[in-house]
N, C-alpha and C positions, 0 to 999 in steps of 0.2 A: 236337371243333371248338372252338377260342378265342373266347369272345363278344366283341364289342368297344362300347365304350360309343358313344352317339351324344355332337357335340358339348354338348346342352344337357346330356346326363347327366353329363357330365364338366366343363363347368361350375357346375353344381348341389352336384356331390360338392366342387368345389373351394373354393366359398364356405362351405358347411359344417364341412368344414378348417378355411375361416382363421376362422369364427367359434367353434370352438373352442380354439383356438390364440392368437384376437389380445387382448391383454390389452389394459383400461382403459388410462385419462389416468393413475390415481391409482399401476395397480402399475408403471407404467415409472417414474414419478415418485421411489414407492419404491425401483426399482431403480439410479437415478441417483443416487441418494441414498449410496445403502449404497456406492457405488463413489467419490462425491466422499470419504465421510469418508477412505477409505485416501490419498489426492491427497494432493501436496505442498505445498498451500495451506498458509497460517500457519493454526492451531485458531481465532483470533476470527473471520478471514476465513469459515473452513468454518461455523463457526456462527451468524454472520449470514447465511450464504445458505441452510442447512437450514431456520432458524426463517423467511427469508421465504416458503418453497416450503412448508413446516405451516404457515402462518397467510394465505395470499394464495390458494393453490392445493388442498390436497388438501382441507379441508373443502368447497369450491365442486363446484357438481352436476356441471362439465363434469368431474369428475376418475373420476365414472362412467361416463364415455363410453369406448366403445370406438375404438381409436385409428384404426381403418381405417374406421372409420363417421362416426365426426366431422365436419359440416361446419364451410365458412367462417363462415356469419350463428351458427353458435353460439359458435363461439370469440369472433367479434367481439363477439356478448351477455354472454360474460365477460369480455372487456375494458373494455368501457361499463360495468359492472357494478363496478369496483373504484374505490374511493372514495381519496384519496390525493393524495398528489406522485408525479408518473409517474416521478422518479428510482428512488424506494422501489423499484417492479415490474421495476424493468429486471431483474435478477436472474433472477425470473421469468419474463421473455419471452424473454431469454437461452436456459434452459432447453427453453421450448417449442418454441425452433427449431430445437433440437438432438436433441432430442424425435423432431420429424418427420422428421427427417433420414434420423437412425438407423431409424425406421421404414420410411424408401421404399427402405432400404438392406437392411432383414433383408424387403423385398419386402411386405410389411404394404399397402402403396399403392403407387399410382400418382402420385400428384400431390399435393404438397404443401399444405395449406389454409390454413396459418399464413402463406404468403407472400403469400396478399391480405387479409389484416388490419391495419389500420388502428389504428397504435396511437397513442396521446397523444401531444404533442408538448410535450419537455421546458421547462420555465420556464428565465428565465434567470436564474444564479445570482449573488446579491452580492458583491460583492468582500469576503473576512474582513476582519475588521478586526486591524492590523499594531501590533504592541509596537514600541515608538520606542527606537535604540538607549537612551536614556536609562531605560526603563522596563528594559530588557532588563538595562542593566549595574547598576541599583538592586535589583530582586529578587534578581539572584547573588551582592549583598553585602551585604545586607540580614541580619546575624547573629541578628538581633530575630526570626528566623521559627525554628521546629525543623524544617522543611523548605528552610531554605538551603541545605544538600550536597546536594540531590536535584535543586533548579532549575539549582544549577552545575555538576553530573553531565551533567546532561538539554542545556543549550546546551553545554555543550564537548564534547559525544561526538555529537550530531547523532543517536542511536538513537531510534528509533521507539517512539512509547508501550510499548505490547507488549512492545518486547525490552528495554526499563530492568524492566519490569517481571517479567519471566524472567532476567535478567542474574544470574547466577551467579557466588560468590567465587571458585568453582574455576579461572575462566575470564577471570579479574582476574590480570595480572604486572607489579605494581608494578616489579620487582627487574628484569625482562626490559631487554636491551639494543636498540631502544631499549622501556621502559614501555609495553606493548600490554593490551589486551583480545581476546578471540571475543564475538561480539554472535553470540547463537544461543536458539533459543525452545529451553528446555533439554531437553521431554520429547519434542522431535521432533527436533532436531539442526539445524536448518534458521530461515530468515530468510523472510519477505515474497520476499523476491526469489528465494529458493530456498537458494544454498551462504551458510555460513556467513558471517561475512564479519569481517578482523584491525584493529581502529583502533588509532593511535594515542595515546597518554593525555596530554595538553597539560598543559605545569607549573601552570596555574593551577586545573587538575582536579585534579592528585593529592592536596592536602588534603582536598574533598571525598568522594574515595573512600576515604580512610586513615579522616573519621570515620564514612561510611555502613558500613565494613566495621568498625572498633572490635575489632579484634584476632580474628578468628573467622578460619577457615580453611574452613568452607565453608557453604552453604547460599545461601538467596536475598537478594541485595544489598541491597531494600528488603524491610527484614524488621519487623515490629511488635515492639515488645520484648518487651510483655503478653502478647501470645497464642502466637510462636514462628512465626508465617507468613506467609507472603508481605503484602502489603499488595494490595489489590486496584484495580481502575483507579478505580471510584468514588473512596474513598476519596483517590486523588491529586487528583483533580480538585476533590474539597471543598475540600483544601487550598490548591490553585492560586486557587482562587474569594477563600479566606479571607485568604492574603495580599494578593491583587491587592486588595480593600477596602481591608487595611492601609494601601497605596500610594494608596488612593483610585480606582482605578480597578477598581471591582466597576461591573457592568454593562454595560462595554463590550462582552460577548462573547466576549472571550478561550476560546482553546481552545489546548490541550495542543500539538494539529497547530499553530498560528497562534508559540506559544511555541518547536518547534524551528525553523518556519521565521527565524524570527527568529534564531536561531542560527548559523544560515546567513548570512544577511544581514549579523551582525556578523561571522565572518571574512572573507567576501568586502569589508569596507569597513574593514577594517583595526582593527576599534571594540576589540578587544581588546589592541592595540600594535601589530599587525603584520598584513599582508593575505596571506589563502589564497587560491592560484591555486583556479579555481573547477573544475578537474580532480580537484583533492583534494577540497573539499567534496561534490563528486558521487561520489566513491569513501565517504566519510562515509556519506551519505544512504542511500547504498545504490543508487543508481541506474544503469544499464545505460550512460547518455549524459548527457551534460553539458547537452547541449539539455533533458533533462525538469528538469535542477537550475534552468535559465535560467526554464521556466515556473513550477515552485515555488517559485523565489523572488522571480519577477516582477521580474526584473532586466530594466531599462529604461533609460533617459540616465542617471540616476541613478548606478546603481551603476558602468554603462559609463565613465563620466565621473571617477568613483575612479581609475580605473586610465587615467589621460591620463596620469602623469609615466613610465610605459614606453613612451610613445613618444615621450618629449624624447632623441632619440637626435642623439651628434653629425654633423652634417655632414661634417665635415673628415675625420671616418674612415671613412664609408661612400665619399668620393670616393678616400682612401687605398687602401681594397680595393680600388678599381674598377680601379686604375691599377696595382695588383700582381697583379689577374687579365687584365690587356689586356697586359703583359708576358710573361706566361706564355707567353701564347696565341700570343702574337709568337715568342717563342723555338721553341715546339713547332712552328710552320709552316718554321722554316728547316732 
């Protein structure tokens, strides 16, 4: 004869299962972890978000909690509990929603508890503050700096901290018809935005890169003479600190980001001789849509207002088409 359990014996035995089965906050956390690195994030991106989830999240008690027991008033006691700019945590709440997700999906729970928490609500951010084409076009010729070919690299190629900083000479064709570059983070193959992506090298770049490269045929573009390696992001940034003094403007805040955007800015308003449709700067940048380039570069009357003499179009020959498409039209109906 087959015994059969009663219901409470079979929910008994099943909670006992999933408490041995259901792991902490801390080892999915882990296991998130170990799965982002492989991701096709750029490495600074994956490493600002590893180092926030080790310093925000797994030292904290809730990372001992088990994920199917956890309520809401504790997670919300860990939210109240982190001290900061609630930009910092986004990361981290990111994570924990996805967290639970995945949990009520491997059946872990029932009911989500992350989604009645209550989290901070972001401050508003200041407007950076913008290099004036005149600031912009002085530091790129400014020969008095030993960082002049890297500021005029950095605004005529529109690349992203990070990838001037992996920019590889292999990946440099001065010679190429037309003059190209790959903008690619060299030890993963890949960009911020995922595929690599081909620029082209504007004539008043190529001196630049003829003296950052100095006759070498490969290795990394900004290279220390001394030591034989890469330059690192700090290090650029003292420099940028150190000239911008030169010019007198230390202390405004200037940032790296704040300097390509301004890059942008001067081909979009022609500040280098001549104006880029702002299709190609968005191909530059690296971005998906020319709407993200409109908000990065905070193109407003302003810049719109650049581009008024493309619509000093003649009259006399839009009423000339008019009038050799209403003949067409005529002839086809007879």
């Amino acid at each position: 004869m087959v015994s059969r359990l009663t219901a409470t014996e079979s929910e008994q035995m099943t909670a006992a299962n999933r408490e041995k089965l259901a792991p902490t906050i801390g080892d999915r956390l882990r296991s998130m972890i170990s799965s982002y690195r492989r991701s096709g994030n750029s490495p600074q991106r994956i490493q600002n978000t590893i180092r926030n989830i080790e310093l925000h999240a797994l030292p904290c008690d809730i990372a001992t909690r088990r994920v199917d027991v956890v309520t809401k008033d504790e997670l919300q006691d860990y939210v109240n509990g982190l001290k900061g700019e609630p930009s910092t945590f986004e990361p981290v709440f990111q994570w924990f929603a996805k967290l639970f997700e995945e949990a009520i999906d491997d059946g872990l729970m029932r009911r989500n508890p992350w989604k009645k928490v209550r989290l901070p609500k972001k401050t508003t951010k200041t407007e950076p503050p913008r290099f004036t084409p005149e600031h912009l076009i002085t530091i790129c010729t400014e020969r008095g700096s030993d960082f002049f070919p890297v500021w005029r690299a950095f605004a005529g190629l529109l690349v992203r901290p990070g990838e001037l900083l992996h920019q590889r000479i292999e990946d440099i064709h001065l010679n190429g018809k037309p003059p190209h570059l790959w903008v690619r983070y060299s030890h993963q193959g890949a960009t911020k935005g995922g595929e690599p992506r081909k620029l082209p090298i504007f004539r008043f770049v190529r001196p630049a890169l003829d003296e950052l490269i100095d006759g070498r045929s490969e290795g990394p573009l900004l290279m220390n003479p001394k030591t034989g390696k890469r330059w690192g992001a700090g290090h650029i940034r003292d420099m940028l600190r150190q000239d911008l003094k030169a010019l007198d403007l230390d202390g405004h805040g200037y940032t790296l980001k704040a300097f390509r955007r301004a890059g942008g800015d001067a081909m979009l308003n022609g500040d280098w001789g001549k104006k880029v449709p702002i299709e190609i700067v968005s191909a530059m940048y690296g971005h998906k849509d020319s709407s993200t380039t409109r908000i990065y570069c905070g193109i407003k009357d302003r810049t719109l207002l650049a581009y008024a003499d493309l619509l000093d179009i003649d009259v006399a020959l839009i009423e000339q088409s008019g009038h050799r498409t209403s003949s067409v039209a005529q002839r086809s109906q007879r």
